[in-house]
VEXVEX-777255 format. One record per residue: residue in one letter; residue number from 0; x, y, z of N, C-alpha, C, O, CB in turn. Coordinates in steps of 0.1 Angstrom, whole numbers, plus 5000, padded with zeros to 4 digits. Glycine has a CB too. Example, Ala and Ser with C-alpha at 12.3 -4.5 7.8 and 13.67 -1.06 7.14 Angstrom:
2
<site 'A' 0 <5132 4943 5078> <5123 4955 5078> <5132 4967 5078> <5142 4967 5085> <5113 4955 5090>>
<site 'S' 1 <5128 4978 5071> <5137 4989 5071> <5129 5000 5079> <5134 5011 5080> <5141 4994 5057>>
//
This chain:
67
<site 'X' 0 <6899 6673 0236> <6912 6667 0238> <6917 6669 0252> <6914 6679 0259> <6922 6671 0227>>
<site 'X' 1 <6928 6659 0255> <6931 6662 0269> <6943 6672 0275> <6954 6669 0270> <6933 6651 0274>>
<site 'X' 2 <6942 6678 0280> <6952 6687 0284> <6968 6682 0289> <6970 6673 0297> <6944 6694 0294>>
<site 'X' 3 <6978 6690 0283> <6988 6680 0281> <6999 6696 0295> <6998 6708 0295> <6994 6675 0258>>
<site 'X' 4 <7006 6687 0301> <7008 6701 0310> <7027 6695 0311> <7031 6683 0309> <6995 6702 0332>>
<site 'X' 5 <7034 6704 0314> <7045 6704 0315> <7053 6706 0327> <7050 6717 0331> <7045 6711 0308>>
<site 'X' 6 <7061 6702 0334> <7065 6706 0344> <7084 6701 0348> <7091 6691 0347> <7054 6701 0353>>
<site 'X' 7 <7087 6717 0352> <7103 6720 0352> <7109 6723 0371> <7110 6731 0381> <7104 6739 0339>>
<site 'X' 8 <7112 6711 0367> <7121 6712 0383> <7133 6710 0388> <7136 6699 0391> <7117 6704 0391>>
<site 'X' 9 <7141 6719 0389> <7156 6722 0394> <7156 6720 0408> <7151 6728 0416> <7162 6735 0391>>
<site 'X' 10 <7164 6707 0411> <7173 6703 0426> <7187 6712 0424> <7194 6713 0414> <7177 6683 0428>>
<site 'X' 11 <7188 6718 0436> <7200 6723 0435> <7208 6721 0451> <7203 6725 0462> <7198 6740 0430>>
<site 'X' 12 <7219 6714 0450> <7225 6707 0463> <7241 6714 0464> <7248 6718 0454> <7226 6689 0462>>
<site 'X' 13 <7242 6714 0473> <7259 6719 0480> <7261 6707 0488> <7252 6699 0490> <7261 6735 0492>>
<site 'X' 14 <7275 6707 0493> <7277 6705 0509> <7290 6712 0512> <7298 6718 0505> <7279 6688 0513>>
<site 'X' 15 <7289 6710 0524> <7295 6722 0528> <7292 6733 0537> <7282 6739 0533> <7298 6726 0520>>
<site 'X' 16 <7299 6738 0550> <7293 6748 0558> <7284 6758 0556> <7277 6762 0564> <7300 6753 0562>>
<site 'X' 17 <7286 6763 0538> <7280 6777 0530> <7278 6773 0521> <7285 6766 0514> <7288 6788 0528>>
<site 'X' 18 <7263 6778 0518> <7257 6778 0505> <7269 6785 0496> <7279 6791 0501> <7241 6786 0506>>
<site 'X' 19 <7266 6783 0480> <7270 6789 0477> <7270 6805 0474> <7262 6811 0481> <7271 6784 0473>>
<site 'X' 20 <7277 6812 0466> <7275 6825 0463> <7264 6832 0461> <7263 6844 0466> <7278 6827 0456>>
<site 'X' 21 <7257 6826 0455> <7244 6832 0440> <7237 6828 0456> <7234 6837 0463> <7238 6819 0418>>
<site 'X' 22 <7235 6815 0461> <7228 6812 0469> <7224 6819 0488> <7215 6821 0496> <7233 6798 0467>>
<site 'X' 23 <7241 6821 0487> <7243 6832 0499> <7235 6847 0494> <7226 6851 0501> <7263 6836 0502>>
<site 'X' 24 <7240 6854 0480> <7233 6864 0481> <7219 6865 0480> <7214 6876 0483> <7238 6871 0473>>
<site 'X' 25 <7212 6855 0475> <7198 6853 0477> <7188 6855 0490> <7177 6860 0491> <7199 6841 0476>>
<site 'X' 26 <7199 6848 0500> <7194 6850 0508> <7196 6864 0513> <7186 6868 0520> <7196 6841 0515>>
<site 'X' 27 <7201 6870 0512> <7213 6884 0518> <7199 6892 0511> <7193 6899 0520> <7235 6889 0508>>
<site 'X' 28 <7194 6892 0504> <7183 6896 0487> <7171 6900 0498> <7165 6910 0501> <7178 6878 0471>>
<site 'X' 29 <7168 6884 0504> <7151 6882 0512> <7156 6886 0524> <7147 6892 0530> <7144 6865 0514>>
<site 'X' 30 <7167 6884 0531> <7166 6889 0547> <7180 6900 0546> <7190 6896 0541> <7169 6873 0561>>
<site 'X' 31 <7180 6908 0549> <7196 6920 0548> <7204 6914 0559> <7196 6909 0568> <7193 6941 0552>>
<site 'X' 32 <7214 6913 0562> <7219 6908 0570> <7220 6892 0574> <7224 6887 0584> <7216 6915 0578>>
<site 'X' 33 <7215 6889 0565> <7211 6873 0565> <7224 6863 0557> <7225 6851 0556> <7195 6871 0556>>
<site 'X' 34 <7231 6870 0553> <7244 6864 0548> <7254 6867 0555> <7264 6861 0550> <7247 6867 0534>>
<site 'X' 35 <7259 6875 0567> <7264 6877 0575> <7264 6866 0587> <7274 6862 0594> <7260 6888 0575>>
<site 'X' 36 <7247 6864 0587> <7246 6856 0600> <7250 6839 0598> <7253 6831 0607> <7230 6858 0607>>
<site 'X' 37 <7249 6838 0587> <7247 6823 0583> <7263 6820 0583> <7266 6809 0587> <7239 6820 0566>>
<site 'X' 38 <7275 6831 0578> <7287 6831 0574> <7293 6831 0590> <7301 6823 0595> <7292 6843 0563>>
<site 'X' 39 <7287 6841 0597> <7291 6836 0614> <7291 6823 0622> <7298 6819 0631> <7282 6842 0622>>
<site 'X' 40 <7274 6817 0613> <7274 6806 0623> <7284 6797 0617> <7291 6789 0624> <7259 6800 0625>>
<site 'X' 41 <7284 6798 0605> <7296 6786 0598> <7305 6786 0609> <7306 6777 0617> <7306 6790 0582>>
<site 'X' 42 <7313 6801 0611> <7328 6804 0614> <7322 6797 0634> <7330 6793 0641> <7336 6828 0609>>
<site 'X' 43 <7313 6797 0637> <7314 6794 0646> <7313 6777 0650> <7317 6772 0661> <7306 6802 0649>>
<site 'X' 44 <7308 6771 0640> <7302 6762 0645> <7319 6753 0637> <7323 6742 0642> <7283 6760 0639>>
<site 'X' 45 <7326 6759 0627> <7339 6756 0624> <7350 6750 0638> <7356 6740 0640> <7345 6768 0618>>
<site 'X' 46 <7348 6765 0645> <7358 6768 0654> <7353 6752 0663> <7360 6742 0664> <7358 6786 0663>>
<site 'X' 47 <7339 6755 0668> <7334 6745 0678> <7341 6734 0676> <7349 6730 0685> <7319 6742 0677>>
<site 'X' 48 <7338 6726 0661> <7343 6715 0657> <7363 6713 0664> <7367 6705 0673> <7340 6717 0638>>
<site 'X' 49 <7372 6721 0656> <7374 6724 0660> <7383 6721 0675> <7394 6715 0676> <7368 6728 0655>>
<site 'X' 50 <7376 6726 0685> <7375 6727 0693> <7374 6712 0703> <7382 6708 0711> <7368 6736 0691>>
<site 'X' 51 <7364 6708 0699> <7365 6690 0696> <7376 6682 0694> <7382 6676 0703> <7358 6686 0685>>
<site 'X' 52 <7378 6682 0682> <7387 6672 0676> <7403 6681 0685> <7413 6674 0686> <7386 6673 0653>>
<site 'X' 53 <7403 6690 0689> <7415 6690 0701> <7420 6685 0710> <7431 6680 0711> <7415 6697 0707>>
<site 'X' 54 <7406 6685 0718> <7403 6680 0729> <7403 6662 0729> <7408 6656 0738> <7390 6686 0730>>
<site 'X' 55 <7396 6657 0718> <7399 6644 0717> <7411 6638 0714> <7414 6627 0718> <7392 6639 0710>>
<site 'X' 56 <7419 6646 0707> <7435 6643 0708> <7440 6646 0717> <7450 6639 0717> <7443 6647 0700>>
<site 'X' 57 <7439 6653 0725> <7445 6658 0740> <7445 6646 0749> <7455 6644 0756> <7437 6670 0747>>
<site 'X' 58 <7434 6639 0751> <7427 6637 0759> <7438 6622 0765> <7443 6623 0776> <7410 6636 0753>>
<site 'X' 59 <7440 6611 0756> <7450 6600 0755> <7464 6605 0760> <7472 6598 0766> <7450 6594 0741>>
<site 'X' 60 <7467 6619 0755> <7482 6624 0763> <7480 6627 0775> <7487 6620 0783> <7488 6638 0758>>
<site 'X' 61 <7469 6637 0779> <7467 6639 0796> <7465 6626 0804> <7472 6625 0814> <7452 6648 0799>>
<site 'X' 62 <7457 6615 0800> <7454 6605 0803> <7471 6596 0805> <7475 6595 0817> <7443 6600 0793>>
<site 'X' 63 <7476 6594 0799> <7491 6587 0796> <7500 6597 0810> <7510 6593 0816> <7498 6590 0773>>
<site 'X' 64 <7496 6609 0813> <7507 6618 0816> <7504 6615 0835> <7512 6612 0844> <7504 6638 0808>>
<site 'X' 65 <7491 6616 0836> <7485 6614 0848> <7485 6594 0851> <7480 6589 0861> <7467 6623 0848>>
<site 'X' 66 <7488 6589 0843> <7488 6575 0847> <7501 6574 0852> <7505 6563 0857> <7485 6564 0835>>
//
């Protein structure tokens, strides 16, 4: 008879700057300090953003001020 086989597969999705919890400490689990760095780059790559969307609202006032 023919062999009958089974198979179990979990997608697991976020969005958002940070994995979640279970998923942050996972990694923290395989690399030590590896949930530290990931939570940095968030806070960094936040600020960057950020940092952007300032600047592009600024940009039409300076422009208006110097015209």
């Amino acid at each position: 008879p023919g062999q009958v086989f089974t198979v179990h597969q979990q997608v697991v999705s976020y969005s958002g700057p940070l994995p979640t919890p279970e998923t942050l400490a996972g990694f923290e689990q395989a690399f030590k300090g590896c949930a530290e760095r990931i939570v940095s780059m968030a806070e960094r790559q936040a600020k960057h953003r950020q940092e952007c969307e300032r600047m592009m609202l600024e940009a039409p006032i300076q422009d208006a001020k110097s015209a």
